[in-house]
C-alpha positions in Angstrom: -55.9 98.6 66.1 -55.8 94.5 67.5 -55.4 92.0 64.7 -58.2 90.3 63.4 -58.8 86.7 64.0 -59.6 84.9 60.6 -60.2 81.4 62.4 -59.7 78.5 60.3 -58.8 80.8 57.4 -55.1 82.0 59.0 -53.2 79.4 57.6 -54.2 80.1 54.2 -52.7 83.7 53.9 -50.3 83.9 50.9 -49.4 82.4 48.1 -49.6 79.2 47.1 -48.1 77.3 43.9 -49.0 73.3 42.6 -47.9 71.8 39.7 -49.5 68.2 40.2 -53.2 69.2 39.2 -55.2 67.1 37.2 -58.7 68.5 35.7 -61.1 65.8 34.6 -63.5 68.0 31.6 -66.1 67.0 30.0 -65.9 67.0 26.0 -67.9 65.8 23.3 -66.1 63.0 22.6 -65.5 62.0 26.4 -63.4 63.1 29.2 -60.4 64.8 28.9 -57.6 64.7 30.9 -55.1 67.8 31.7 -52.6 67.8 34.0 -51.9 71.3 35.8 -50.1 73.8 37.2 -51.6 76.7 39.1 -50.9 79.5 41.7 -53.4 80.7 44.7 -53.2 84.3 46.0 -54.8 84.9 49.6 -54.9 88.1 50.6 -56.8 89.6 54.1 -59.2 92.2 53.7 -60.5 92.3 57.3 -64.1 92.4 58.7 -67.3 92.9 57.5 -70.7 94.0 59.5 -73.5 92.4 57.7 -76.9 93.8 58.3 -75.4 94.9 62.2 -75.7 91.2 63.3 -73.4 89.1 61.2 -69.8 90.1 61.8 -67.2 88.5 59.2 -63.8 87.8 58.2 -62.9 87.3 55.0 -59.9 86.5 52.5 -59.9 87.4 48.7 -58.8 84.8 46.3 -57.0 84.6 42.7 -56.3 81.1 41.2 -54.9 80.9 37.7 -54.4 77.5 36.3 -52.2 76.6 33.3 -52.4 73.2 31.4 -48.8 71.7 31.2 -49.4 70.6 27.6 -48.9 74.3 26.4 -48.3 76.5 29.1 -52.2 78.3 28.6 -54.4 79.8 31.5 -57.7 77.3 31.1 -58.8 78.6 34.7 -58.9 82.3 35.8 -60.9 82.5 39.1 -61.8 85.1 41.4 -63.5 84.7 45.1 -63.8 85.2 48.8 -64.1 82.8 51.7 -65.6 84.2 54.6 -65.3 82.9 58.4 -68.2 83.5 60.7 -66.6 82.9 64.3 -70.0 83.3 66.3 -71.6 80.9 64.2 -69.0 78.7 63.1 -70.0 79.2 59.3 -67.2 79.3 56.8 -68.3 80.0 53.2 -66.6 80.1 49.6 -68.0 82.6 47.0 -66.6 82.3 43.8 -67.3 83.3 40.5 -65.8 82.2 36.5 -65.7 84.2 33.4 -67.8 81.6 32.1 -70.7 83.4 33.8 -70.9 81.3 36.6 -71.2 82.3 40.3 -71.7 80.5 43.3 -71.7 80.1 47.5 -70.8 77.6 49.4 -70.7 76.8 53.1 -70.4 74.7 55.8 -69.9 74.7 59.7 -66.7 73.7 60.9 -64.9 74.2 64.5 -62.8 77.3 64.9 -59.3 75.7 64.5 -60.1 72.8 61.8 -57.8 72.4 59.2 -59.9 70.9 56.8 -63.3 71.2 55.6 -65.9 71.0 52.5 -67.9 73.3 51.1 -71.2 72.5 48.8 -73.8 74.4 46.8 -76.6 73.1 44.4 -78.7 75.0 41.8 -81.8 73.9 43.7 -80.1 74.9 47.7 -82.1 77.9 49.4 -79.2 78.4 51.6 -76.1 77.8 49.0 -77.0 78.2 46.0 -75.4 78.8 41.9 -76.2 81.6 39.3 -75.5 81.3 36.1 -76.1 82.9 32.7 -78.7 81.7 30.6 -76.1 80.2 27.8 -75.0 78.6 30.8 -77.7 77.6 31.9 -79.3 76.0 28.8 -76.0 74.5 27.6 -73.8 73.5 30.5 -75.8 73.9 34.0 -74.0 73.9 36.7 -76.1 71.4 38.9 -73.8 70.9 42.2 -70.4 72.0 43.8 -68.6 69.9 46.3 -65.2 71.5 47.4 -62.9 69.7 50.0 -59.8 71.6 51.3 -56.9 70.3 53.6 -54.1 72.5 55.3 -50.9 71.0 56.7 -48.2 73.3 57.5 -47.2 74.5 54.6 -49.4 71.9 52.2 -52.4 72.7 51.0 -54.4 69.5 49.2 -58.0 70.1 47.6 -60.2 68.2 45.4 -63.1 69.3 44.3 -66.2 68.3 41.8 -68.8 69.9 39.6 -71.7 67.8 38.2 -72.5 69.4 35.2 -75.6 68.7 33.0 -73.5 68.5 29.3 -73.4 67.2 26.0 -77.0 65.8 27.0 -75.7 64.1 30.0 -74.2 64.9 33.4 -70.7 64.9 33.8 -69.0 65.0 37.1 -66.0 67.5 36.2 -63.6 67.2 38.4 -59.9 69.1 40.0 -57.1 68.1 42.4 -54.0 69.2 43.2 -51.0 69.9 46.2 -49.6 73.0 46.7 -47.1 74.5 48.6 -46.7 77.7 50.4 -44.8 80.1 48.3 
């Protein structure tokens, strides 16, 4: 059996640890501002045939996020990214026990080492799904995730414009981490 090329998605195999997040929420009474600590799992789970004309790679992910204030998990999420090598497609699915689920994509060249990855409630092509509580009280309007890989550094920021506490609030994460 050869070894599968994952692409652009090679260097983030493993485990990764930061602890100099900073998450940017939305509240009633304005923003509030934690500073983090997380962990990032990637693990390979090979190749996938879609539909016997899209052939994939893809890594499953597990980020847990703790506040430093009191050492809780306030994140707990769950995904894939997926590389499509013929047509240069990388994608992020991801989904939150908050009953919210998304996909987000981009093209990108075969050995990049950075990228961003979008999806909007109202994208055809990369899209979100949430719950109707969700929906009604918190929607989930866009996604914008930018990712960087440096050695052993991974860097990512990423926002999601919420529609909130009758206005939209662009929530927002950030952090470094370092290959375990």
């Amino acid at each position: 059996m050869s070894e599968l090329d994952y692409g652009p998605l090679t260097p983030l195999i493993g485990q990764w640890r930061g602890d100099s997040g900073m998450d940017i929420a939305p509240e009633p009474d304005g923003p509030e501002h934690s500073p983090y600590y997380e962990t990032l799992l990637f693990e390979a789970i090979g190749d996938l045939d879609n539909a016997a004309r899209q052939d994939l790679v893809a890594l499953r992910y597990h980020q847990v996020v703790r506040r430093k204030s009191n050492d809780e998990v306030f994140h707990n999420e769950t995904g894939y990214w997926s590389w499509d090598a013929e047509s240069h497609l990388i994608a992020r699915t991801l989904t939150i026990p908050r009953m919210v689920a998304l996909v987000a994509g981009c093209h990108i060249a075969a050995h990049a080492t950075e990228w961003e990855v979008r999806a909007a409630w109202d994208d055809p092509d990369w899209g979100i799904v949430q719950a109707p509580f969700m929906r009604d009280n918190a929607k989930t309007l866009s996604f914008r995730h930018h990712l960087k890989i440096a050695g052993d550094t991974l860097i990512y920021d990423e926002t999601t414009v919420v529609d909130i506490y009758g206005e939209r609030f662009e929530h927002t994460d950030g952090n470094q981490l370092r290959r375990a």
